[in-house]
N, C-alpha and C positions, 0 to 999 in steps of 0.2 A: 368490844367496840365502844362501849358504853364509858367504860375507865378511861379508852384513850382522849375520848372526847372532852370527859373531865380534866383529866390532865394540860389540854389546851385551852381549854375554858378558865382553871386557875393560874397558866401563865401566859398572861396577854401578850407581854413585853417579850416573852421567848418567841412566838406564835408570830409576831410583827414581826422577829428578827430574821424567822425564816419564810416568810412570804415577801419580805424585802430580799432576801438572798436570791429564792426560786426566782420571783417576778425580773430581778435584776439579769439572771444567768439567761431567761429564757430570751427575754429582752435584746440582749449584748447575741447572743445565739443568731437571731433574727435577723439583728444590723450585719452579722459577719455574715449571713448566707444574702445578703442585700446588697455587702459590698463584693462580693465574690461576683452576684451579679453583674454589678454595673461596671467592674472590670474586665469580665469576659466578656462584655459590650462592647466596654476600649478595645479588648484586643479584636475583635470580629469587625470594628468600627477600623483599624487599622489595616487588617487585611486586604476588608473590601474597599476601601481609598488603593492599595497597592495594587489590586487586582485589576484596578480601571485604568491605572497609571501605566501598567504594563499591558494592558489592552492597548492605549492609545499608543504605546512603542510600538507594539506590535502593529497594530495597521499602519502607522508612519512608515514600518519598516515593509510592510508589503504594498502602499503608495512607491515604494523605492524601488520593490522588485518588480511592480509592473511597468514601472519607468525603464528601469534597465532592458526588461525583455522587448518592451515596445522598440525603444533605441536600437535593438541588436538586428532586429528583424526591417532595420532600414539598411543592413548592412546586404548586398548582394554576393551571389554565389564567387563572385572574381574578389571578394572583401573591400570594393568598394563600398563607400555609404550613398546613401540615395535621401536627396532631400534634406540633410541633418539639421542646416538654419532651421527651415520651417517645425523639422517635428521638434525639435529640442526646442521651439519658443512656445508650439502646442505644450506641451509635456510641462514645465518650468510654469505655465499659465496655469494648467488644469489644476495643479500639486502642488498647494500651498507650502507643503513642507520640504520642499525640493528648492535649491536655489539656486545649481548649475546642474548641467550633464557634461559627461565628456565621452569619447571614444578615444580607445588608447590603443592602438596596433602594434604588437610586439612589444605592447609595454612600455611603449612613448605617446604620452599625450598630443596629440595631433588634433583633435577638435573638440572644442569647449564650448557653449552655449550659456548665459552671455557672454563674448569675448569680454567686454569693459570690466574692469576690476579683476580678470582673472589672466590677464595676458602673461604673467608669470610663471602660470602652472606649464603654456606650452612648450612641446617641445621637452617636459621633464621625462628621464625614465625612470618610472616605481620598478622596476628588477633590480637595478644597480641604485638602490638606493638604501642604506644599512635597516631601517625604520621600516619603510613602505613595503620592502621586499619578503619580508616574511608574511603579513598577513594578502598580499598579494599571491603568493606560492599555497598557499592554505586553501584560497578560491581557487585558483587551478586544479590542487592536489582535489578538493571535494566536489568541482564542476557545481556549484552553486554561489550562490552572491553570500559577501562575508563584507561585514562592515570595521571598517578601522577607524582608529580615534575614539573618545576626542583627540585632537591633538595639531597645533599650528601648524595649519596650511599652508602650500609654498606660497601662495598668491595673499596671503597675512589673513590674520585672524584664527580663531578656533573653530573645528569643524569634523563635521564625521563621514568618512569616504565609504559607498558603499560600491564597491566593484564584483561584477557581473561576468565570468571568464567565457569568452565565444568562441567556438568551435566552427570550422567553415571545413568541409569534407573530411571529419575527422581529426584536424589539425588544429593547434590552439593559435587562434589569431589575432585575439587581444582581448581588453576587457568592454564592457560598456559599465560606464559608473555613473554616479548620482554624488552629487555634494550637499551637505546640509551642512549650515550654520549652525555655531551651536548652539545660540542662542536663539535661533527658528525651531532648532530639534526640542531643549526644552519648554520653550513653548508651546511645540506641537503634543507633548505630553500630557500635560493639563497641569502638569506641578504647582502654579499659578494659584488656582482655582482650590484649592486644598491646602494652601497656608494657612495654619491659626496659628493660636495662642497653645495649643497641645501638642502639635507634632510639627517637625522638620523633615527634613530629604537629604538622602546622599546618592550619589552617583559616581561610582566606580572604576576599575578595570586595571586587571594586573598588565604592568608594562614590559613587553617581550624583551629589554634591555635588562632592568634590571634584577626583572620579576618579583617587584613591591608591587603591591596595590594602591593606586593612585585613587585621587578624590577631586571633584572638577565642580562643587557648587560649594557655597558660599561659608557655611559653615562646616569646617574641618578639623571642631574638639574631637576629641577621643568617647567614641560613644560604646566602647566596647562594654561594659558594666551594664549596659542601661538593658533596657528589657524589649529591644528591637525588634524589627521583622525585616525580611530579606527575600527579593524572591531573583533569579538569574534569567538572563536576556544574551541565550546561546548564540544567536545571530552574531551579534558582537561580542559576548566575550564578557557582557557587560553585569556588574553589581547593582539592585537599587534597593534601597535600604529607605525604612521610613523607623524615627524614632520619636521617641515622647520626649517631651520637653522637663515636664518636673514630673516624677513619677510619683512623688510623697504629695501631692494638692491633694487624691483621691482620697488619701486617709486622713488628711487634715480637715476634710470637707464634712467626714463623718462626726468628726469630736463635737458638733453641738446635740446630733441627734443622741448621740452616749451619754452627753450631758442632760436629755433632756429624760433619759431611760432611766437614767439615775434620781434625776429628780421626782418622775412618776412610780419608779419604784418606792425610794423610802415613802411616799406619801400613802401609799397603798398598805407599806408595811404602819405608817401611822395608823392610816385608818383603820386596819384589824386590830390592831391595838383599843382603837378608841370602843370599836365595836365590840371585842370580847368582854368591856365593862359592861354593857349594857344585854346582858340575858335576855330580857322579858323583849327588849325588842327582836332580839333573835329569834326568839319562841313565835314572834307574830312572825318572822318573816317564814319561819318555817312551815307555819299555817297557810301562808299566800302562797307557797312554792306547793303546799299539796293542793292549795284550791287549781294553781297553773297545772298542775299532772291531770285533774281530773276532768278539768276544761279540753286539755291535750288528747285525754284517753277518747273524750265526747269526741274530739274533733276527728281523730283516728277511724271512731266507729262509721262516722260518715261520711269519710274519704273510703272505709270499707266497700261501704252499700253501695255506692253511688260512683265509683271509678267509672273512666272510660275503659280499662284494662279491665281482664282476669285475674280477682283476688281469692287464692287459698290458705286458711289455717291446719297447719298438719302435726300430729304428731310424729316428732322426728324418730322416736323408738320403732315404730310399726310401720308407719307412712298413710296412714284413716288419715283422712279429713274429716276434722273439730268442724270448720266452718268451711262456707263458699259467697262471693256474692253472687249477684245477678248476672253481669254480665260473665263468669266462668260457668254458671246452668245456662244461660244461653248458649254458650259455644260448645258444650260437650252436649246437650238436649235432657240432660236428666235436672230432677229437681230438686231441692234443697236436703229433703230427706234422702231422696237416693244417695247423695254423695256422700252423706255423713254414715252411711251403712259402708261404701268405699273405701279401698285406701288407691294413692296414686301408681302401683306398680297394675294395677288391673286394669286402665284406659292406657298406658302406655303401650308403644309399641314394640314388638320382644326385640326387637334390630338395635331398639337405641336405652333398652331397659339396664342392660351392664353401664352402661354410660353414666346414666342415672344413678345408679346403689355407690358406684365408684366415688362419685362427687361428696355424697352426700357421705360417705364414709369418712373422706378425709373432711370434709365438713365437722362431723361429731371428733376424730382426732383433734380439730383444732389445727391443722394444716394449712385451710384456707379462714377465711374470714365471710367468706358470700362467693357464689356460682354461678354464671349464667352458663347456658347451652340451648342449642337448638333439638328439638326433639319431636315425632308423632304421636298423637295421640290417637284413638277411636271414639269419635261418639255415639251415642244410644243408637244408631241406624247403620254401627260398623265402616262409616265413613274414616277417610285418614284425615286429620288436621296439622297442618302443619304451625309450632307453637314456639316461641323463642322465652324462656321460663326464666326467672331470677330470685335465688334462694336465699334467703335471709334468716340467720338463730335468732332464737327469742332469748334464749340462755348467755350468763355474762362467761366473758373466758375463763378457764379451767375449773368450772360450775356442768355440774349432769348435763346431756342435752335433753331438751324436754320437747318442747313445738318450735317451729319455723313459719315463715311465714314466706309463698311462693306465689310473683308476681307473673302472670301466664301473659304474652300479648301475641294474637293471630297474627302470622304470615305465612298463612297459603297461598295467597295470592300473589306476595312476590315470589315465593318458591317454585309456582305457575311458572313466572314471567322467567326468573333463571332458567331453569329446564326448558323454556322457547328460546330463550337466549344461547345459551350452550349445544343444541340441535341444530340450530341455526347455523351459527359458528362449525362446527363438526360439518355439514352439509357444506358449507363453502369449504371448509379446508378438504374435505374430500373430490370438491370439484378441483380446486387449485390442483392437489397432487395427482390426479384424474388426467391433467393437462400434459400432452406428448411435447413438451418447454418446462424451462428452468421461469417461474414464475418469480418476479425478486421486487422489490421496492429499496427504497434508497434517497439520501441528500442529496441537494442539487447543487449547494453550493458547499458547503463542506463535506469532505470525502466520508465513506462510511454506509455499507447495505445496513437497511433496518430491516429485511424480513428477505426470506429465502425458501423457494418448495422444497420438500423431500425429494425431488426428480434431480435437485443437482448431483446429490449421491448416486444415481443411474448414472447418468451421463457424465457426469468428470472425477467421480469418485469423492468428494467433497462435503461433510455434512454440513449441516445449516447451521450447525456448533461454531464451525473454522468459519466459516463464513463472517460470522458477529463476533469473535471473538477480536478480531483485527480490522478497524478502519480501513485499512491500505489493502486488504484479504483482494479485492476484486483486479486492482490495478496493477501486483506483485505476478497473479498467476496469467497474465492477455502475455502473449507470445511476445518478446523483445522485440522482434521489428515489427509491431504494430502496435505498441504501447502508447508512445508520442503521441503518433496522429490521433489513436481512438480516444485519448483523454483529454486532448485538444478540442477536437470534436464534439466530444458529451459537456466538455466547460462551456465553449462558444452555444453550444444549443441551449445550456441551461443559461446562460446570460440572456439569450434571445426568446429563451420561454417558449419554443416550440421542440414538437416531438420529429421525430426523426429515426431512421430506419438503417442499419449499415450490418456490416459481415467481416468479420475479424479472426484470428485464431487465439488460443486458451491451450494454456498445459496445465494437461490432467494430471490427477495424482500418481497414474502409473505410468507418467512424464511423458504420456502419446500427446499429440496435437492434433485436439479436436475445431475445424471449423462448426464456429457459430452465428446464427442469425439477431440479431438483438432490436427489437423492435420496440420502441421506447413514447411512453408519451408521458404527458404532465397532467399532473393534477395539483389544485390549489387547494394549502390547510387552512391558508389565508387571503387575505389581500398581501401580504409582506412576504410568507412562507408559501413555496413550492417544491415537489418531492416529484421526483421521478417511479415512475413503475412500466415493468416491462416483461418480457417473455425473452429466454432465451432459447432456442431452435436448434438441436443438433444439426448441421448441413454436411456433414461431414463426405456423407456418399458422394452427394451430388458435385459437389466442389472437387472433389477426387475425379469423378467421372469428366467434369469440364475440362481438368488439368490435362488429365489422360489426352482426351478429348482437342486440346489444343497442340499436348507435344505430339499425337499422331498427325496433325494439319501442318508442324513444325516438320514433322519425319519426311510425310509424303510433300513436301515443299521440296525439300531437302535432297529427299530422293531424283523429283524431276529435275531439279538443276543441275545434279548429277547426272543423269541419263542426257538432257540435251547437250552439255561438255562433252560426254563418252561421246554420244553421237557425230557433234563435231570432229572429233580427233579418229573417230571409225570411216567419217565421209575424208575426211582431209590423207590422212596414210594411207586408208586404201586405194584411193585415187591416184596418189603419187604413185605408187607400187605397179597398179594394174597400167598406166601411162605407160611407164619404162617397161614392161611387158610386151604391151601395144607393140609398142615404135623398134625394141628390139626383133619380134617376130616380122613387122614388117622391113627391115632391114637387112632379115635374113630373105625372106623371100626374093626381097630385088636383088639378092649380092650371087654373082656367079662364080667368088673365090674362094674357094674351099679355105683357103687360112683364113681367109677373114672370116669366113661362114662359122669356125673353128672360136676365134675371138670372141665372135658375138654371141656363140654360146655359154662358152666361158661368163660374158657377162650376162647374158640369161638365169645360168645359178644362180650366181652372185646377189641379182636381183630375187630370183626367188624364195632364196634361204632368207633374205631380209625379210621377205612378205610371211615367210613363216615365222619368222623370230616374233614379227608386229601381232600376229596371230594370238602368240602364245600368251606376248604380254596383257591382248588386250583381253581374251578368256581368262588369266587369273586377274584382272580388273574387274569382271564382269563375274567373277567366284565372289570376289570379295564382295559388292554392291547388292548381290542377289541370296548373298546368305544373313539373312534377316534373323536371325538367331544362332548366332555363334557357340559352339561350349565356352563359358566360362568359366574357371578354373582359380583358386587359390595357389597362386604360382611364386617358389620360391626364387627370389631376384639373379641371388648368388649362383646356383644351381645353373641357372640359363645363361650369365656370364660366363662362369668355365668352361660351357659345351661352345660357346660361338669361338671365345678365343682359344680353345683345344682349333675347331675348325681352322680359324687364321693363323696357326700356330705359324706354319712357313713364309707367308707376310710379312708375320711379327719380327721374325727370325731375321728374315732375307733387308729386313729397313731398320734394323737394328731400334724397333720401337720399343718403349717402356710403355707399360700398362700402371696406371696407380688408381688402386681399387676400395675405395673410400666406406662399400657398402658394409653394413653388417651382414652376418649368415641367418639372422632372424628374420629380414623385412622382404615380404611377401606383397605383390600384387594379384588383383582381380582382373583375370586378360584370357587369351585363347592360348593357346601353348605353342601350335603352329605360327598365330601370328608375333607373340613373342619374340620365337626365335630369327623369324624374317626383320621382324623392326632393330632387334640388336645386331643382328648379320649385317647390314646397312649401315647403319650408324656408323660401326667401329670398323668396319673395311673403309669406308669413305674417310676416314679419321687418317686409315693409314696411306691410302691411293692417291688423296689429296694434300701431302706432307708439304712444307716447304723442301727446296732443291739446296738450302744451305745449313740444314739442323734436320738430324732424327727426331721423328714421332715421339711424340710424347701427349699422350692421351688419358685424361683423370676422369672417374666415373664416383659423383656422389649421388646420395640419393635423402629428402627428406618431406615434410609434412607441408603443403601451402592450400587452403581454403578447401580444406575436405580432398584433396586430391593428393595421391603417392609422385611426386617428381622426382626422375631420375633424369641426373645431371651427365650429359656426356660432353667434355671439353679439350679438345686439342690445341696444339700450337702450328699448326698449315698453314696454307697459302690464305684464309680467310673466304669472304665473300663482301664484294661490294652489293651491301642491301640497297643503295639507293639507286642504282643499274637495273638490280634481280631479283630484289626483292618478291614483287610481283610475282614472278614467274620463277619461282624457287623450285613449286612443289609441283610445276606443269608436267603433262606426260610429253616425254621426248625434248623438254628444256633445257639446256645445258650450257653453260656458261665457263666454263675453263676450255685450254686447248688439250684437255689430255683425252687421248687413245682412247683410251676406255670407257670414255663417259655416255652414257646413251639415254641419260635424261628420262629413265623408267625407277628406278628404285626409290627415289625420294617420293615420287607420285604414288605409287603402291603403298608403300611406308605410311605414308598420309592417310591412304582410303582404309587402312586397315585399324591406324589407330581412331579415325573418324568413326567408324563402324559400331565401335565400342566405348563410344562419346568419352573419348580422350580428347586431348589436343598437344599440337604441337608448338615451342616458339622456340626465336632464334635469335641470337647474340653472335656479333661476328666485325672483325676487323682485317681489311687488307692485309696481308704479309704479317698478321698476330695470330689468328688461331678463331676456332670458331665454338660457342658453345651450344649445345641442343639441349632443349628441356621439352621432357616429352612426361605429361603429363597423364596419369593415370585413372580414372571414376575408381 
């Protein structure tokens, strides 16, 4: 060590040449992790300019969607608009960034707010228009608002269309749109407010024509080279791009401080130089630097004593304690001498003792450089203290390990406060998940549960995982036809800051539909911020039970209006019946002429066999109505067609009918087997009985899938029916509306009660002298 020192002592001028080199390299080191800085500033400084820019699009563009949605909801159920002056001059007022609305019905602009300046656009249709039509069909196709442009508006100037497509029972009725200028639009962005001297803006968007990308602000060099940022604005379609202006200032800006590294280096490297002539002064300074060590060491020993902390000297070979101060003998209770007879694996506690020898292992490796951990210890009275320790070598690296030096500081008493804190916590979450509800909190204005009990998994199969993993998680699984309203509902309450209470359905994970109670109230994080929490209530039973509950008051409603018809038509028939009874017995009594006595027998039968017939029909009326639980049966379609038309075979025959039988041999209904075969005996005899007198039958039977229900289609070409005559009184008992023989106004009425019974239904399609068809509907 001694020689090399020498060796730089007698070459000054070498010695300068390399503490100008080191001093220069470290220097030049410094400025490049300085300019790496201050450029990942620019770029973090650009971002968040872009980030705010596309903020303010983005509410601009949701000022737009709630203009639309407000506009659409002036529209009424018949697609008239209601109001539209007024709310389009509200709307246009409230929304700075809005500068017209329209309503476009079928895709023809018909009302614009202001008319003045825009009297051009009415009356245009965006469908037939080569431009407008395709991001027009893109809103339809997605049932959300989609913005077009920029692009010259038909009414002049540049501007971005943002169209809204409305559905009115299902059907698409028109758009409701929003106009912005573009030069309101970029305004309402901030772009303005973010010009300098460093960066510029572009603004975008591939053009559906020729599928280039277009540029629509002011400057339009080629910035492709340059070191830009870019983020996308899916609403529209739309690019925004922010670029630097001169990207080489940053490095030019550095060349004085390199200049100045430079010049502080060689001076540095001078002055070793100057210095390595002069020894004797070196010898003093090295005299001053051991008086500053031993000042150093003084001041050490009295930072020892006198700490607020617990300070230990250890040796690192064994783990004794050389030294202690005061304040570690006060915290462990033994005194100076006792701990130097000690080492530290003896007050430690054995739970966290591996932790310790671990550390302190790779410590002596040379692995780590220092360790902190938390750990217990025991003092003199076997108490536990709880101690957060910090270990430091005293040895230089890859030099023996010798002593360390182990700064101890007491936290038992946060450790107290944790362990109340965490029982505490445990104690409520055991109460939450304790709770017979789906316990949840959640944003009130933007979507997204922030906490979940464990009971959702009971009740809908769903862990509190899937729940946070998806913002939309809540909104995706509420039953499709009550999605709208209950999300409508929870928005408008959370605008309005009160809680509120409603009952809705939810599909579980094992895809059942559980009704739920959702009881909802607010609480404030802020004055600015409010969050929803709430309880959700399996109601599942109860709601089943009401349902039931309701279609039995539907049933027995249903039933009575049945019985008081049957009753009418049992007071009305048999009265006729027993009349002509009456009046032929008395007519036999007063007649003294055997033939006529004879006659009016004759028509005595006559009458009686009808009062029997009425009998019969009204007992299997009164079969059907009182059999409140039919067999139900998986009944093959086909199977029951061949048996009815095997029976009509001689009909078929005799009216030279064609049967054309559309069904497959797989499609099965749910029905009674008996009443089956009565409802197709009906049908297709009446099919054949009521033929036209100028064309053979011809009768087509399809069958297929409409709103959960098996229809099968029976369709002849007959005499028809006038529905606006009989409608009415189609399916009356003893109705009858043809002049044919046969008809006695009982089997359609049967027909009816039976597929009533078994909450089917029937309807009817039919034309004079065309043919009639029947759809008979199956649950």
């Amino acid at each position: 060590m001694t020689a090399l020192n020498n060796w730089f002592l007698l070459r000054p001028k070498i010695s300068g040449v390399l503490v100008f080199t080191l001093l220069f390299s470290i220097l030049n080191l410094a400025i490049y992790f300085r300019y790496e800085v201050i450029r990942e500033n620019e770029q973090r400084n650009m971002t968040y300019i872009l980030n705010v820019v596309k903020q303010n699009i983005e509410q601009t563009l949701k000022s737009s969607y709630a203009t639309t949605i407000t506009l659409a909801l002036t529209i009424d159920d018949s697609g008239n608009p209601k109001n539209f002056e007024e709310v389009g001059k509200q709307l246009v007022a409230n929304y700075t960034s809005v500068d017209a609305v329209q309503l476009v019905p079928k895709g023809v602009i018909k009302y614009t707010y202001p008319l003045k300046g825009n009297e051009a656009a009415i009356n245009f249709d965006i469908l037939h228009h080569p431009v407008h039509r395709k991001s027009a069909l893109r809103a339809i196709a997605t049932k959300s608002i989609y913005f077009s442009g920029p692009r010259e508006l038909i009414q002049g100037g540049m501007g971005v269309v943002g169209r809204l497509p409305v559905f009115k029972k299902g059907r698409f009725w028109g758009f409701s749109s929003v106009i912005l200028k573009f030069d309101t639009f970029i305004k309402s962005t901030g772009i303005g407010s973010f010009k300098s001297d460093k960066y510029y803006f572009q603004f975008s968007k591939i053009n559906p024509i020729t599928h280039k990308e277009e540029f629509f602000l002011e400057d339009k060099s080629d910035f492709s080279k340059k070191n830009y940022q870019k983020v996308e604005i899916p609403e529209g379609g739309w690019n925004l791009y922010i670029i630097p202006k001169n990207e080489s200032a940053l490095f030019w800006a550095f060349m004085p401080v390199i200049s100045i590294a430079f010049l502080l280096s060689l001076l540095c490297g001078f002055f070793v130089t100057t210095l390595l002539k002069k020894p004797s002064e070196l010898q003093k300074l090295v005299e001053a630097q051991t008086l500053k060590l031993a000042r150093s060491e003084s001041l050490f020993k009295s930072i020892f004593e006198h700490a607020g902390l617990g300070i230990t000297h250890n040796n690192s070979k064994d783990g004794s304690y050389i030294d202690a101060n005061d304040k570690f003998c006060e915290l462990i209770g033994y005194s100076k001498d006792e701990i130097k007879s000690m080492d530290f694996m003896k007050i430690t506690h054995p739970e966290d003792l591996q932790a310790d020898l671990d550390y302190m292992q790779r410590l002596k490796n040379g692995e780590i450089n220092q360790f902190s951990m938390e750990k217990r210890y025991f003092d003199k009275n076997g108490k536990i203290i709880w101690v957060n320790i910090t270990v430091t070598p005293l040895w230089e690296h890859k030099d023996n390990p010798t002593n360390h030096i182990t700064i101890v500081e007491d936290i038992t008493q946060r450790k107290e406060s944790e362990k109340l804190i965490l029982e505490s916590q445990k104690k409520i979450k055991d109460l939450i998940d304790s709770i017979d509800g789906i316990v949840w909190e959640g944003n009130s204005v933007e979507p997204g549960v922030t906490f979940v009990s464990k009971k959702s998994e009971d009740i809908l199969g769903y862990t509190p995982e899937e729940w946070l993993a998806d913002k939309y998680f809540w909104r995706k699984i509420i039953h499709p036809d009550d999605r709208d309203w209950v999300i409508k509902q929870s928005t408008d309450n959370a605008k309005a800051r009160k809680a509120f209470d409603t009952e809705y359905r939810i599909i579980a994970k094992n895809g059942n539909t559980v009704w739920v109670r959702d009881i909802v109230s607010i609480y404030h994080e802020s004055v600015e911020s409010i969050k929803f929490r709430g309880i959700l209530i399996d109601i599942t039973k109860s709601k089943q039970f009401e349902i039931d509950l309701n279609n039995s008051l539907t049933l027995v409603t249903e039933q009575n209006k049945r019985l008081l018809n049957f009753s009418h038509i049992v007071s009305h028939n048999l009265r006729s019946h027993t009349s002509n009874i009456q009046s032929l017995i008395n007519l036999i009594e007063m007649s003294d002429n055997e033939y006529e006595k004879k006659e009016l027998l004759v028509l005595l039968k006559s009458v009686s066999e009808a009062l029997n017939e009425t009998m019969d029909n009204l007992n299997e009326v009164v079969s059907i109505q009182t059999n409140i639980t039919p067999v139900i049966e998986e009944l093959n379609l086909n199977k029951f067609i061949k048996r009815t038309l095997e029976v009509l075979r001689n009909q078929i025959v005799k009216n030279e009918a064609k049967i054309e039988n559309n069904i497959s041999d797989d499609e099965t209904v749910k029905f009674n087997p008996a009443y089956l075969e009565s409802v197709l005996l009906n049908f297709l005899s009446n099919a054949i009985r009521y033929k036209h007198p100028e064309r053979n039958p011809r009768i087509e039977l399809n069958s297929y899938l409409e709103d959960n229900y098996r229809v099968v289609e029976i369709k002849d070409n007959g005499i028809g029916i006038d529905l606006d005559k009989n409608g009415n009184k189609l399916f009356g008992m003893y109705k009858t509306f043809t002049n044919n023989p046969e008809s006695r106004g009982i089997g359609l009425f049967i027909t009816k009660n039976q597929i009533d019974a078994l909450k089917g239904k029937i309807k009817v399609e039919s034309k004079l002298n065309e043919g009639t068809t029947f759809k008979i509907y199956f649950k």
